[in-house]
Legacy VTK file of the C-alpha trace (Angstrom):
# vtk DataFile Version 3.0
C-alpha trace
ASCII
DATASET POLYDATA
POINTS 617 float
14.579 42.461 -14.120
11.046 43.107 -13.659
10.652 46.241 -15.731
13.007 44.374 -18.866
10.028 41.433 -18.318
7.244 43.758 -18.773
8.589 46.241 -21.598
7.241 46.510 -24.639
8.796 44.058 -27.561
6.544 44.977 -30.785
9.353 46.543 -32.137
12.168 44.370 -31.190
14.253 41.580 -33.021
14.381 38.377 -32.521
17.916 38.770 -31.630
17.343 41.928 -28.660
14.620 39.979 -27.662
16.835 36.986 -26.944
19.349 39.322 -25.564
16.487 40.679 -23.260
15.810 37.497 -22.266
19.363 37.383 -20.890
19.215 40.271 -19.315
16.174 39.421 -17.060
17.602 36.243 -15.785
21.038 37.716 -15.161
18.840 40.482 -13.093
16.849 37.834 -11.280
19.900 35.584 -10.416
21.949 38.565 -9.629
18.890 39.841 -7.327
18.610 36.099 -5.723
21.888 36.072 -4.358
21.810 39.698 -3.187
18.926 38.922 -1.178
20.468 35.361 0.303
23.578 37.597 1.540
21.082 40.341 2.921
18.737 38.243 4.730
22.170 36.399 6.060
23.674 39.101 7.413
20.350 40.444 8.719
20.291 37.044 11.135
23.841 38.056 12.316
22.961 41.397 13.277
19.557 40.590 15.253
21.154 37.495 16.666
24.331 40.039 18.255
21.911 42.906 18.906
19.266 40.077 20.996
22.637 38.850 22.674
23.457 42.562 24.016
19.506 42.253 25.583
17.442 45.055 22.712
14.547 43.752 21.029
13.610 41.856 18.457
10.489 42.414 16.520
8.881 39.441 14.119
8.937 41.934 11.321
12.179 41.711 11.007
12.413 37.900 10.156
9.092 38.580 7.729
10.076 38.446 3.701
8.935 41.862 1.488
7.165 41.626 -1.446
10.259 42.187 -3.188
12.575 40.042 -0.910
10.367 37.188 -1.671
10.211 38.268 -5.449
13.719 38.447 -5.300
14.106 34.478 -4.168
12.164 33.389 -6.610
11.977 35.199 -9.830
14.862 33.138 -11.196
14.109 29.805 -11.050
10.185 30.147 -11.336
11.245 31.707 -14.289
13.506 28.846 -15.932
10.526 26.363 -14.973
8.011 28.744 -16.980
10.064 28.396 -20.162
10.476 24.739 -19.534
14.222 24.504 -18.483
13.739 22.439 -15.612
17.583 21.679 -15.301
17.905 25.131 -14.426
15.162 25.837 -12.525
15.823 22.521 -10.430
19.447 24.184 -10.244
18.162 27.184 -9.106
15.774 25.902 -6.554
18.191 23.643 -5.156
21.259 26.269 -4.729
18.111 28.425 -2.362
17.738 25.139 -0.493
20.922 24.763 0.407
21.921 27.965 1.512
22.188 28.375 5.404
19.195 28.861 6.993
17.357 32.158 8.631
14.604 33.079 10.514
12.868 34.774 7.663
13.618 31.747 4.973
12.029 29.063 6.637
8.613 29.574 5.618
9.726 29.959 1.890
11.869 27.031 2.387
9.281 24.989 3.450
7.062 26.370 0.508
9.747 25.958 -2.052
10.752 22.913 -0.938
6.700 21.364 -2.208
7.318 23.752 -5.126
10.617 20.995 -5.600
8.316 18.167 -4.907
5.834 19.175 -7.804
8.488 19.654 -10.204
9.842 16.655 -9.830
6.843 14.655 -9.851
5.214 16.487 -13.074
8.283 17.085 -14.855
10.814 14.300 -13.934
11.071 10.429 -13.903
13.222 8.174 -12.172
15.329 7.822 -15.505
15.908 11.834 -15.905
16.797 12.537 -12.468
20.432 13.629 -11.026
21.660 14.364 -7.843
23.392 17.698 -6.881
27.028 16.278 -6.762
26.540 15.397 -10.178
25.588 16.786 -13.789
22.247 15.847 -15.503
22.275 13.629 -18.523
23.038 15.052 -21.664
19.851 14.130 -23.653
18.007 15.871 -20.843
20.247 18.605 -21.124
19.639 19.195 -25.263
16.490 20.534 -24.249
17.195 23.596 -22.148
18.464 27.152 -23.691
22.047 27.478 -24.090
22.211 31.018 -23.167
24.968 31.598 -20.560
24.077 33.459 -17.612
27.367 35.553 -16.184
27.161 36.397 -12.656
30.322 38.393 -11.477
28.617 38.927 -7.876
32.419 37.917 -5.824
30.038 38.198 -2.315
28.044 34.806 -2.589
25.735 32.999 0.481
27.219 30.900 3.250
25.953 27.318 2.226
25.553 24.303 4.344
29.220 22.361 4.580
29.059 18.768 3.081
28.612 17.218 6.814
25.904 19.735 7.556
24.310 19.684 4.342
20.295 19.232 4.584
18.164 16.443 3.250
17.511 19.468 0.618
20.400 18.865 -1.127
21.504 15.525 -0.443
22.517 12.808 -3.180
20.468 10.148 -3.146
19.860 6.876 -5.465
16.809 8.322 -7.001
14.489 10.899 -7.630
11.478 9.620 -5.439
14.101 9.521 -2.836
15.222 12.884 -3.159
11.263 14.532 -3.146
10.968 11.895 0.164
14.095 13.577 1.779
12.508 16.705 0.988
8.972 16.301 2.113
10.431 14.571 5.327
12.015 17.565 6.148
9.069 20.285 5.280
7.159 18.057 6.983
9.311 18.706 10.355
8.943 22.052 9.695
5.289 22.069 9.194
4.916 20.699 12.788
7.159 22.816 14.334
5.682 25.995 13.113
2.008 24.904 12.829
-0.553 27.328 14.734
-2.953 24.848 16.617
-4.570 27.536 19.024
-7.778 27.454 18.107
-7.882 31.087 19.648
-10.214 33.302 17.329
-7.518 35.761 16.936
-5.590 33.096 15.487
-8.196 31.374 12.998
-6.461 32.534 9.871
-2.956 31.776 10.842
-4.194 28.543 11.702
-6.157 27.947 8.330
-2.835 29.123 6.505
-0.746 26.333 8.674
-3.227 23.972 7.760
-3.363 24.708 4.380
0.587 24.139 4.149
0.793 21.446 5.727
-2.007 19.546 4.065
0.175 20.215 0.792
3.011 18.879 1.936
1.176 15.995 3.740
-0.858 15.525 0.253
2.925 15.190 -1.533
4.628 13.080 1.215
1.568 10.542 0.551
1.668 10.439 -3.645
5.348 9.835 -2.921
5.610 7.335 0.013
2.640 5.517 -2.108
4.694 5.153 -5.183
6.867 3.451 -3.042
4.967 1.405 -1.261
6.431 2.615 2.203
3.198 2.989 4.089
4.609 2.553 7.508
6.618 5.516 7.040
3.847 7.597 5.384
2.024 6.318 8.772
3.876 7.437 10.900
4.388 10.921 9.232
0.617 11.446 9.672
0.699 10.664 13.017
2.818 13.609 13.543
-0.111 15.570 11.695
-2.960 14.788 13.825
-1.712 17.869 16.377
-3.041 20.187 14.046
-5.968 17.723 12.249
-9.121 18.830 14.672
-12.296 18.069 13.230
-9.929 18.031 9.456
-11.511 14.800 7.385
-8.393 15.283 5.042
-5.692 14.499 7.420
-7.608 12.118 9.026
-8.698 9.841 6.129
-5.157 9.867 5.080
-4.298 8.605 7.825
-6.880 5.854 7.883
-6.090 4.797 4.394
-2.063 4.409 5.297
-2.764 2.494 8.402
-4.917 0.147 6.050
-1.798 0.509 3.528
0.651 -0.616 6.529
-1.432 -3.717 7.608
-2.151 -1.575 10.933
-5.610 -2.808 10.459
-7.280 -2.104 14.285
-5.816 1.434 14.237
-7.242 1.939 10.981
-10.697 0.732 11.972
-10.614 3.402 15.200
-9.504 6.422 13.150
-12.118 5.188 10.449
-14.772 5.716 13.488
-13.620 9.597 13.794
-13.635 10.059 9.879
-17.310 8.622 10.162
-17.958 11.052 13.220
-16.424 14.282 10.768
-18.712 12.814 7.604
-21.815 10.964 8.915
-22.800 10.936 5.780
-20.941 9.551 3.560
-21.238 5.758 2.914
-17.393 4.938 1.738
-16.382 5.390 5.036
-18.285 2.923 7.236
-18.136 0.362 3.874
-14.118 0.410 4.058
-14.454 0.210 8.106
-16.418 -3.034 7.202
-13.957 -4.590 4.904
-11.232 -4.244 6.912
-13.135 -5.830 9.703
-14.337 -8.598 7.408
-11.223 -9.349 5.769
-8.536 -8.570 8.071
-9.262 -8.863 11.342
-12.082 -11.171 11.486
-14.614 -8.688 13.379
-17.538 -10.049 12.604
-19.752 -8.452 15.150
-17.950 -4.734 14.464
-18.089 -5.348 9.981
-22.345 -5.881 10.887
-22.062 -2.350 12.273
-20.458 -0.852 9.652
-22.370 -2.581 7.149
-25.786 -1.235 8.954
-24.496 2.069 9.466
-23.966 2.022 5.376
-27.646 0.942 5.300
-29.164 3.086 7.600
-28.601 5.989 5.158
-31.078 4.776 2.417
-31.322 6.073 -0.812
-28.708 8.800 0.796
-26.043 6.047 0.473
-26.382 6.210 -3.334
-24.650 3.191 -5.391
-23.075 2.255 -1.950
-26.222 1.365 -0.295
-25.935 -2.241 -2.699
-22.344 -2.197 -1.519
-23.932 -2.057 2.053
-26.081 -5.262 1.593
-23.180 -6.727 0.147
-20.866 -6.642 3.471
-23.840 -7.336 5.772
-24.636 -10.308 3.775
-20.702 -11.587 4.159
-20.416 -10.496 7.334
-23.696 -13.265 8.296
-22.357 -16.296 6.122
-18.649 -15.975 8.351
-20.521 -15.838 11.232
-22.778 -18.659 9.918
-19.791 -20.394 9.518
-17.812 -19.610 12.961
-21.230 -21.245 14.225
-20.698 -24.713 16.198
-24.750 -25.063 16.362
-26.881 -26.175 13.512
-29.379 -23.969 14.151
-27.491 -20.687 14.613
-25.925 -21.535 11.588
-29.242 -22.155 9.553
-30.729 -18.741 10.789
-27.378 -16.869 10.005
-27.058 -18.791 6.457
-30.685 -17.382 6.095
-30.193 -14.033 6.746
-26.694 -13.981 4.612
-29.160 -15.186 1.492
-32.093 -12.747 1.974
-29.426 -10.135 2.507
-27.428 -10.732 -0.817
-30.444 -11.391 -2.566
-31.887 -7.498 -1.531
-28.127 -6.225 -2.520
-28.951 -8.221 -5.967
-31.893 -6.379 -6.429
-30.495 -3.044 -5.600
-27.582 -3.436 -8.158
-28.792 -6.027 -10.743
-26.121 -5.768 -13.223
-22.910 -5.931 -10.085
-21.366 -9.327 -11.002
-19.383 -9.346 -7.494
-23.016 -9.261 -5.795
-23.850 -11.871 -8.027
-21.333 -13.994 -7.671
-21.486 -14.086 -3.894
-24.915 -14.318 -4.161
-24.309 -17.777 -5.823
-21.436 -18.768 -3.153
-23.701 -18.816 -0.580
-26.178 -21.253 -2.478
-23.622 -23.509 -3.382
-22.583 -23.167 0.753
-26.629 -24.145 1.625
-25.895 -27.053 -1.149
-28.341 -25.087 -3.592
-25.439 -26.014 -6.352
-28.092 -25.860 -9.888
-29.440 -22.086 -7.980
-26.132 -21.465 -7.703
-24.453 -22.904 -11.086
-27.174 -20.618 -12.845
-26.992 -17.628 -10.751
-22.840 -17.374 -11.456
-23.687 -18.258 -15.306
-25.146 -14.715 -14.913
-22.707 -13.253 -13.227
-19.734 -14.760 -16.404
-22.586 -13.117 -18.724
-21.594 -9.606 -17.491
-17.935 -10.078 -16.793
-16.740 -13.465 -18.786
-13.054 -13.416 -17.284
-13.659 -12.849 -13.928
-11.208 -15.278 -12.382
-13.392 -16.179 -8.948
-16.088 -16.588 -10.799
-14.637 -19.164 -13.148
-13.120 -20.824 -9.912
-16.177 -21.258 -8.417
-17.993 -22.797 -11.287
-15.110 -25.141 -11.577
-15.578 -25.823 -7.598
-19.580 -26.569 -8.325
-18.927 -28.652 -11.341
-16.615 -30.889 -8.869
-19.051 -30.805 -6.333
-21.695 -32.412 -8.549
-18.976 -35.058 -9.747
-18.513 -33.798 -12.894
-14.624 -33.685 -12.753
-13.889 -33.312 -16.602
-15.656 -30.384 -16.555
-14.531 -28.719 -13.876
-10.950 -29.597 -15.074
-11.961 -27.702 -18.785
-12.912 -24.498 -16.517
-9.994 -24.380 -14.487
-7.747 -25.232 -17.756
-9.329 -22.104 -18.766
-8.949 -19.701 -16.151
-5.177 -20.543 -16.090
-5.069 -19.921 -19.244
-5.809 -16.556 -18.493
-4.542 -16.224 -15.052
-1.405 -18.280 -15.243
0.335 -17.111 -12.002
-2.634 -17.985 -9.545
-1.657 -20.714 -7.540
-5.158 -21.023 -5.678
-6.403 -21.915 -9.223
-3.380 -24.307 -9.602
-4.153 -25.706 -6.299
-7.756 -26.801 -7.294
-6.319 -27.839 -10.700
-4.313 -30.151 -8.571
-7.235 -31.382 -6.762
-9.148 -32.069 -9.883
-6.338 -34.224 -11.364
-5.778 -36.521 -8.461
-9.713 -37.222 -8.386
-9.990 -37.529 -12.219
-6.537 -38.628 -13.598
-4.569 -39.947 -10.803
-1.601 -38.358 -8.425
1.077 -39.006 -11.523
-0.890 -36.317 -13.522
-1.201 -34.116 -10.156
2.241 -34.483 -9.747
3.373 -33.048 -12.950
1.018 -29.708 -11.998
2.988 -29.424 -8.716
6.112 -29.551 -10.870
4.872 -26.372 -12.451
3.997 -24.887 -9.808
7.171 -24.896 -8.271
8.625 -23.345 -11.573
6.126 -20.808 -11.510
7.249 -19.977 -7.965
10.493 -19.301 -9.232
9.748 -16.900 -11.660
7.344 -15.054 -9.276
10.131 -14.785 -6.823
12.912 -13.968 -9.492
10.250 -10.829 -10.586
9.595 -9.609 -7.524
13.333 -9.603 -6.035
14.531 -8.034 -9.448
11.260 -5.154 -8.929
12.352 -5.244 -5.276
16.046 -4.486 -6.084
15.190 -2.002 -8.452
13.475 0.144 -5.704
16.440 -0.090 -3.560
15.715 0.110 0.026
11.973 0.809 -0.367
11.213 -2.962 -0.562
12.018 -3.271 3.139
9.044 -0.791 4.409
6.184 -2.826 2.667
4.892 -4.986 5.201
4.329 -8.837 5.538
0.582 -9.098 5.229
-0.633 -12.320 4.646
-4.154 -11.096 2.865
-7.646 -13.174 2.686
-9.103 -12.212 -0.881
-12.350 -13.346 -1.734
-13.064 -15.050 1.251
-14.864 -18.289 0.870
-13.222 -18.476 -2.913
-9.476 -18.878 -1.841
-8.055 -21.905 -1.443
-8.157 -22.945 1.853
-5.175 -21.685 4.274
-1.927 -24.167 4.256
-2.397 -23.371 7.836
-6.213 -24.371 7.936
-6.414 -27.758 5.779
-9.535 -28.042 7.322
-12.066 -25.387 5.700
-11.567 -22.965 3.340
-13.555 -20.482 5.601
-11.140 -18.150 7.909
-12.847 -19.657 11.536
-11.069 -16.662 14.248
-9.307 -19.884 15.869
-7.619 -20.796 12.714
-6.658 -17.182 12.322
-4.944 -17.133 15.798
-3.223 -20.807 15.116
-1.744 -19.351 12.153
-0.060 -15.586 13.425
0.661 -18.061 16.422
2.579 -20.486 14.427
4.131 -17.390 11.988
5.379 -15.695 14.655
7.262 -18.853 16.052
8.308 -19.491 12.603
9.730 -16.155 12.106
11.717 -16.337 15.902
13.301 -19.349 14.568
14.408 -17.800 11.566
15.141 -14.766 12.227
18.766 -15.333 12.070
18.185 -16.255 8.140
18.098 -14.131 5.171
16.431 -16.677 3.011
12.703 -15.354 3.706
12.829 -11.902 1.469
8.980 -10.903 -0.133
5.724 -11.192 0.702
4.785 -13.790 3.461
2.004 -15.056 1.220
4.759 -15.844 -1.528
6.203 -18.433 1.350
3.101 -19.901 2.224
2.407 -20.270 -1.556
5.774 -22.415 -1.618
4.844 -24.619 1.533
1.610 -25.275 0.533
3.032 -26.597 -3.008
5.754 -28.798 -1.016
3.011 -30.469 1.149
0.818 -31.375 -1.474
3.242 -32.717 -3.529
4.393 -34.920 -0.327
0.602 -36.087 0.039
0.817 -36.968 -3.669
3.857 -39.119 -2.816
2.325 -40.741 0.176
-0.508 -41.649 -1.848
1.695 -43.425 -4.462
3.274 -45.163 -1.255
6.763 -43.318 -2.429
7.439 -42.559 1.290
10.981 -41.236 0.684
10.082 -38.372 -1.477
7.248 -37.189 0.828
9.524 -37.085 3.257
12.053 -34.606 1.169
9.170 -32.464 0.201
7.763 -32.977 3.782
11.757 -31.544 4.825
11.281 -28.852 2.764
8.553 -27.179 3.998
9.751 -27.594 7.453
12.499 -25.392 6.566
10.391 -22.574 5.221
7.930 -23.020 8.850
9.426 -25.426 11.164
6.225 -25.008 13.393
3.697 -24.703 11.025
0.740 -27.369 12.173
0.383 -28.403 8.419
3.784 -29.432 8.050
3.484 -31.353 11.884
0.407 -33.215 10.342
1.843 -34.116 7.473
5.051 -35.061 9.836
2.461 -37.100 11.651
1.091 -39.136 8.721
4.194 -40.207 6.829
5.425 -41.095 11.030
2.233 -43.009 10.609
2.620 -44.881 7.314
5.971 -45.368 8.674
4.520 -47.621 11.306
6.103 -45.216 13.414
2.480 -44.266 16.112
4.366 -43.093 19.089
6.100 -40.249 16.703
2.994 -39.829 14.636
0.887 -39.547 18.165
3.426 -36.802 19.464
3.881 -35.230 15.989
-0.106 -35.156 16.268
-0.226 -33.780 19.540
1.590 -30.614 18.609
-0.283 -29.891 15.672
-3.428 -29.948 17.862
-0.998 -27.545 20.255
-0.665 -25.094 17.867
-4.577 -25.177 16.120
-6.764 -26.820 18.630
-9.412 -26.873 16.636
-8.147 -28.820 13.518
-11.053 -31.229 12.736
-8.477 -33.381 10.662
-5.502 -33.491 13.403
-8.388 -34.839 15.927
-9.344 -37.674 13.764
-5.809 -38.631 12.847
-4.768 -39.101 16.564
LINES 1 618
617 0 1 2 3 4 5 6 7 8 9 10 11 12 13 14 15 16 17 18 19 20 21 22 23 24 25 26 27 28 29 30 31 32 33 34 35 36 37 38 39 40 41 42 43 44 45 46 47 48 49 50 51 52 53 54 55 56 57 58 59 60 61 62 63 64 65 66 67 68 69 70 71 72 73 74 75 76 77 78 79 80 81 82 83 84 85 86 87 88 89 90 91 92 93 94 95 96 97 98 99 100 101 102 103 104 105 106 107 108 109 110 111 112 113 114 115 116 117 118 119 120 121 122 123 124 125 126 127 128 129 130 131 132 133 134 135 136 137 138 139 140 141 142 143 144 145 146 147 148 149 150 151 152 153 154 155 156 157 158 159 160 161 162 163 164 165 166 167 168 169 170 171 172 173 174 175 176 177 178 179 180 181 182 183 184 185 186 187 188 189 190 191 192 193 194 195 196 197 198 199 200 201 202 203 204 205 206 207 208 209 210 211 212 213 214 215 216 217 218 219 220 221 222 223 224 225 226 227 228 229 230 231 232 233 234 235 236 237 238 239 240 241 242 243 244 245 246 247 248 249 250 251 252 253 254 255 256 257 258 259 260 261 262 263 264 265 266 267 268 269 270 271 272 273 274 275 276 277 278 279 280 281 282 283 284 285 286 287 288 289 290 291 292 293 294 295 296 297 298 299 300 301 302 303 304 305 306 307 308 309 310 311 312 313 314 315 316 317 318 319 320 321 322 323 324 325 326 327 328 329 330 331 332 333 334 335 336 337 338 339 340 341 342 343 344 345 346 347 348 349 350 351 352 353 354 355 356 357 358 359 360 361 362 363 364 365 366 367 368 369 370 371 372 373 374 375 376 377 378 379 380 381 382 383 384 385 386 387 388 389 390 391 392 393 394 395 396 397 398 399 400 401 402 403 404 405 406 407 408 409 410 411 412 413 414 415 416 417 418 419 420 421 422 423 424 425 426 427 428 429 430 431 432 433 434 435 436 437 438 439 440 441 442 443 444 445 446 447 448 449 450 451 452 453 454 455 456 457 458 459 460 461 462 463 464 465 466 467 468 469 470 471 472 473 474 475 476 477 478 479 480 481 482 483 484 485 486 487 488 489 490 491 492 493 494 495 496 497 498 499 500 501 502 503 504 505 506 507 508 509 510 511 512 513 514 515 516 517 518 519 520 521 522 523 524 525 526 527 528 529 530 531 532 533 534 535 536 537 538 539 540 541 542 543 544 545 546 547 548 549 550 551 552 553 554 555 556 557 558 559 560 561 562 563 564 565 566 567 568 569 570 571 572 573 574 575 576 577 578 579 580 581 582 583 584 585 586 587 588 589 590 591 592 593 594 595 596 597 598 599 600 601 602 603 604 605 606 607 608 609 610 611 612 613 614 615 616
């Protein structure tokens, strides 16, 4: 086969060249299976011969030049000349042959060879498992030439119970090139060479090597899918062989972030920071995670100065740097309970933002946090004109357009505020924080009957959310179940304030621990439910719509609706302190104080430090 490849063809028709063609892959598929039957019956005999006590040598279970040649001439072959049904065919009859010694390095190689083909070649509406034939418009494009193989000795293959995850049918193609990373992936750990023995320094750059591939395919693949907690886990399994290896370990770092494992991300963040002292990305995602996730304060100002302490060597991040030290002073500003810690943090968190603003002039986010921390010292004209700046060099930036609505507001100038927010959900239509303030607005300016009508919409807009997102959900079958709940804290200051925390829009650390508190009672209560499918944000989106439509009722004095609406987001989170506030008010408009004074003291139970339970009871 190798000789008819490289021969001559000035001379030749189009016709013997064609037939040539033939002949080579009849060759190379004739040669494939000779060598799966050889290397077969070469296990046997060492296997009997190490059972009667002689020895075995290594070289025995180590593939030729032309063994290996033999394995994969064929299909590497059909994938050259772009028959990828073939070559997928090919690949797939190798991977499911029975297994031996001196195969299950190639395997493993093969089987990323599989992965690659799939992801540069095939698509989710092309693919076809092995029980089954390919679609015919795929098929149109691949050479009819018939290959005849008369071989009557074929390889033993894996029976339909034993079969591999090589060659297994599943739903989809992503699922297949999962199955089959999963399993390299075994075999990468298994056979990895972690002595760090000189003797054994290029064995061990070779395992690496491999297994970084796979590891590198596993993560494309698991990220398409969203199923980070999987793809953590799988790099978990790498870290045996990851010493002093950034790769593996930033990959690791960025799934744990993926998964919502936030404090293991931050720790293996440290390490990659240790491996790269230099580089700036590192201790900048450390500090957002600790800013926005876990409420780390202390630890996001040592990120943030690590950033900082690099200088010009930090590049375009050192602005970036600023930035999250200048965040990281107005939440602990805010977390103050003394005036005067709060005025000296407050002061740093401007000077700071004002030094990133300098660094990056022409960085709208900088900008426009730059001008949330006026408006938070009640400098609202510095800060109105700062974020007129910031809508100069990005005019649709929704947060931006929020908080000039906000401003507006806070300087009583409601009709304006309500023609920025009409405009920003104009082009942001499914943002319910936006929607939220709109409702605000309204009930100041109009009156609850016109708020009422935007809470109406709301709810409709809920619906189709949740309608999308189970119909994406179903169509990635079972991967919807891996993404995590994550209920996530964008923008800070700028989001409306937590259904959980009516009483700031700032996220204090006891609000934070009121609200996983009262979650994870909500979700013991029902767990026995299958009602609660999506993102947990999606639900609190919902309650959050049902209680201020019941506070709309109340203040229309229509107590029997608030009360339905009030019902209704008990049953979404029967122990959420919101809904036991709002529980306690309509108790209390009821004329009902005992209830409202108990209802009240269990909201305070679950977050001790709501300002507005305190003052109700």
């Amino acid at each position: 086969g190798l000789s008819l490849e490289r021969s001559t063809n000035s001379t030749a028709s189009r016709a013997r060249l064609c037939e040539r063609e033939e002949e080579v892959m009849a060759c190379f598929e004739t040669a494939c299976v000779i060598a799966q039957v050889y290397l077969q019956e070469l296990e046997k005999n060492t296997h009997s011969r190490s059972i009667k006590g002689s020895n075995v040598t290594y070289s025995e279970f180590e593939l030729s030049y032309f063994l290996e040649a033999a394995l994969q001439s064929a299909y590497v072959t059909h994938l050259k000349k772009g028959n990828i049904v073939k070559g997928m065919r090919s690949l797939r009859d190798i991977l499911r042959t029975v297994e031996t010694r001196a195969t299950q390095t190639f395997k493993m190689v093969r089987g990323v060879e599989k992965g690659k083909v799939g992801f540069l070649s095939a698509s989710e509406d092309c693919y076809w498992s092995p029980l089954s034939d390919p679609l015919p418009e795929f098929m149109n494009k691949e050479d009819q030439s018939y290959i005849s193989n008369l071989l009557c000795r074929r390889p033993e293959l894996y029976t339909e119970e034993k079969r591999g995850a090589f060659s297994c049918a599943l739903l989809g193609s992503d699922a297949s090139f999962v199955c089959v990373c999963v399993c390299v992936c075994a075999q990468a750990n298994r056979d990895a060479v972690i002595s760090r023995a000189p003797e054994q320094q290029d064995d061990r750059a070779v395992s690496l090597r491999d297994a970084s591939a796979v590891y590198d395919l596993l993560s494309i693949t698991l990220g398409r899918r969203g199923q980070y907690v999987m793809l953590a886990e799988c790099l978990e399994r790498a870290m045996k062989f990851a010493f002093d290896e950034f790769h593996l370990w930033y990959q690791l770092a960025l799934s744990m972030v993926a998964c919502g494992k936030s404090a293991y991300a931050v720790s293996v963040l440290k390490e990659c920071a240790k491996l790269r002292p230099t580089d700036p990305t590192i201790p900048l995602l450390a500090a957002k995670v600790c800013i926005g996730s876990l409420h780390w304060l202390e630890e996001g100002e040592h990120f943030a100065k690590m950033v900082i302490d690099l200088g010009e060597d930090a590049g375009e991040s050192l602005a970036k740097g600023y930035l999250a030290l200048g965040l990281t002073y107005s939440l602990q500003a805010t977390d103050a309970t003394l005036k005067g810690t709060q005025d000296k943090f407050n002061k740093k968190a401007l000077q700071t933002l004002e030094r990133a603003r300098d660094l990056a002039p022409e960085d709208h986010q900088i900008i426009l946090y730059l001008s949330l921390q006026l408006a938070l010292v009640r400098q609202i004209p510095d800060a109105i004109e700062h974020l007129q700046e910031a809508l100069q060099l990005c005019k649709d930036d929704m947060n931006s357009l929020h908080l000039l609505a906000l401003l507006f507001s806070a300087q009583k100038h409601y009709q304006h505020a309500l023609d920025v927010i009409n405009m920003a959900v104009v082009e942001y239509p499914e943002s319910f924080s936006l929607l939220f303030t709109k409702v605000k607005l309204e009930w100041i300016h109009k009156g609850p009957e016109e708020a009422l009508v935007t809470c109406r919409h709301m709810l409709q807009m809920w619906q189709m959310v949740y309608n999308v997102l189970q119909h994406s959900d179903s169509d990635k079958g079972s991967s919807a179940t891996e993404t995590p709940v994550i209920k996530k804290h964008n923008g800070l200051h700028l989001t409306l304030p937590d259904a959980h925390d009516n009483d700031s829009g700032s996220q204090r650390a006891s609000s934070l621990a009121a609200s996983r508190l009262e979650q994870a009672m909500s979700e013991i209560t029902m767990q026995s439910s299958a009602m609660k499918q999506g993102p947990m944000q999606l639900w609190t989106a919902l309650e959050q719509i049902w209680l201020q439509a019941a506070e709309l009722f109340m203040e229309q004095q229509h107590l029997k609706e608030a009360g339905f609406c009030i019902q209704e987001a008990a049953s979404l989170f029967p122990t959420s302190h919101a809904v036991l506030y709002m529980r306690g008010r309509l108790a209390e408009m009821k004329g009902n104080l005992e209830e409202a004074r108990q209802l009240y003291d269990e909201a305070l139970t679950v977050n001790p430090a709501g300002v507005e339970i305190m003052h109700s009871l």
